[in-house]
C-alpha positions as CSV (number, residue, x, y, z in Angstrom):
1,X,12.6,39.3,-58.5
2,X,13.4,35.8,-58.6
3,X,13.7,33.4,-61.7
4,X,9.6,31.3,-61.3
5,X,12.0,28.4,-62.8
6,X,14.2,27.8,-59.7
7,X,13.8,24.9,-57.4
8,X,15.0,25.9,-54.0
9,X,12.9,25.7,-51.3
10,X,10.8,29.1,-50.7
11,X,11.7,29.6,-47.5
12,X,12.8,27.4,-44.6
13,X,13.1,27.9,-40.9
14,X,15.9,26.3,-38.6
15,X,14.9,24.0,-35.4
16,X,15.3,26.4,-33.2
17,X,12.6,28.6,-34.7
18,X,10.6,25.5,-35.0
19,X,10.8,25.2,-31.4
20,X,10.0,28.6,-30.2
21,X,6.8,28.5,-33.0
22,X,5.7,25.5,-31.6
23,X,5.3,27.2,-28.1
24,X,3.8,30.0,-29.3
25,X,1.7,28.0,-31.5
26,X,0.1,26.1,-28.5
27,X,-1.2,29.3,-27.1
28,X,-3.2,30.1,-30.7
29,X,-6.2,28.5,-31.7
30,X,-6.3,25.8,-33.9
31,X,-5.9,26.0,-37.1
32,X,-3.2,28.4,-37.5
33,X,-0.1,28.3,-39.1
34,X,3.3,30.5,-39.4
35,X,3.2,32.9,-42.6
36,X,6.2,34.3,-43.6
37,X,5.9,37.4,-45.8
38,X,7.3,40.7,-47.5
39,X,5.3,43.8,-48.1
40,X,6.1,47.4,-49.3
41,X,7.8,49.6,-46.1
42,X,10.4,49.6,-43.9
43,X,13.5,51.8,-44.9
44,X,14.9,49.7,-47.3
45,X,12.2,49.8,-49.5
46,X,10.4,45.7,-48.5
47,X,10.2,44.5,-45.0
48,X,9.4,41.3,-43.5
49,X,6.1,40.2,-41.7
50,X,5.5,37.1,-39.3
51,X,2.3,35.7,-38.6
52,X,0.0,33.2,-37.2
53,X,-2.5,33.0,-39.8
54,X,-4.6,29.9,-42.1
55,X,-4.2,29.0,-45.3
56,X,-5.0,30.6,-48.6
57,X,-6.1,29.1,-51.6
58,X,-2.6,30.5,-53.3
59,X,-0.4,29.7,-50.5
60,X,2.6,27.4,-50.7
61,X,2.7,25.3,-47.7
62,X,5.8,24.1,-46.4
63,X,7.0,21.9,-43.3
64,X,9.7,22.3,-41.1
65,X,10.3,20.7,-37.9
66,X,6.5,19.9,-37.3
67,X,5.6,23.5,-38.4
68,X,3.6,24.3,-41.6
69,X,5.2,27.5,-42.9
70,X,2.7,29.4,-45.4
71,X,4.5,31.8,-48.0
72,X,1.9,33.6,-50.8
73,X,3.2,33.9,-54.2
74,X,4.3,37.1,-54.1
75,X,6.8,36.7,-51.3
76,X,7.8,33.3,-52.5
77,X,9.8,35.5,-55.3
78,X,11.3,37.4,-52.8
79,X,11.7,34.3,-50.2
80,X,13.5,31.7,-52.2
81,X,16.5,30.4,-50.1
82,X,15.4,32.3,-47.0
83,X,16.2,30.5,-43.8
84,X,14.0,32.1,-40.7
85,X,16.4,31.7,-37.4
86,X,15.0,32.5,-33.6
87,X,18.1,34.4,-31.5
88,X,16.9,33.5,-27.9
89,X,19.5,36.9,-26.3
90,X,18.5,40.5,-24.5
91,X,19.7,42.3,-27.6
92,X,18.6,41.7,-30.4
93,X,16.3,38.5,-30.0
94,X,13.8,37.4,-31.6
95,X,13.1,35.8,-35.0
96,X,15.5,36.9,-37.7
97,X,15.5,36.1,-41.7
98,X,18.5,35.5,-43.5
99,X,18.1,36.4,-47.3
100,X,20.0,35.1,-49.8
101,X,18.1,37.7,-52.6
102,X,18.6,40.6,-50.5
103,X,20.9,43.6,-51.4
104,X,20.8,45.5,-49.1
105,X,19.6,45.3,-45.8
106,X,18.5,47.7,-43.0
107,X,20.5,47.7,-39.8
108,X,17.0,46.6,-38.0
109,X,17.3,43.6,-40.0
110,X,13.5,43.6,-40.8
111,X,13.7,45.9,-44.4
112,X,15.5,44.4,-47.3
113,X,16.0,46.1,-50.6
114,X,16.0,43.1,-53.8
């Protein structure tokens, strides 16, 4: 886990991402936001989960690009210093995290070990 003292930013995600959220965004109802987690799974031992989803009382809110980016406590320690990236290409697309806490990561890119 991560030191609760540090002051980098949680997690933050690049314009590009911002762009492609905002489209997807504008298909969702209102009210939602982009939550960033980590949960138990994946081969690595944590994986990664994106969703549109509204704020908890706990939540950290962030904003990037004109997207508010929720992170709960619990990923926040595994988060800090995460940059969420979107790879618009046939293989391997999509939205990716880089993770400056993880060890090791899976070759799917979406299970991290800490």
């Amino acid at each position: 886990m991560i030191d609760q003292g540090q002051t980098t930013p949680d997690v933050s995600i690049t314009e590009n991402a911002a762009d492609q959220l905002k489209s997807l965004l504008a298909r969702e109802e209102v009210g939602k936001n982009f939550r960033v987690y980590v949960e138990s799974g994946g081969c690595s031992g944590l994986q990664y989960g994106m969703v549109f989803d509204e704020k908890r009382q706990d939540d950290l809110t962030l904003e990037y690009h004109g997207v508010s980016v929720l992170v709960d406590p619990f990923s926040a320690n595994y988060l800090r210093g995460a940059v969420v990236d979107f790879e618009d290409s046939l293989n391997g697309g999509g939205f990716k995290v880089k993770n400056p806490n993880a060890r090791l990561s899976c070759g799917c890119g979406k299970s991290f070990e800490a």
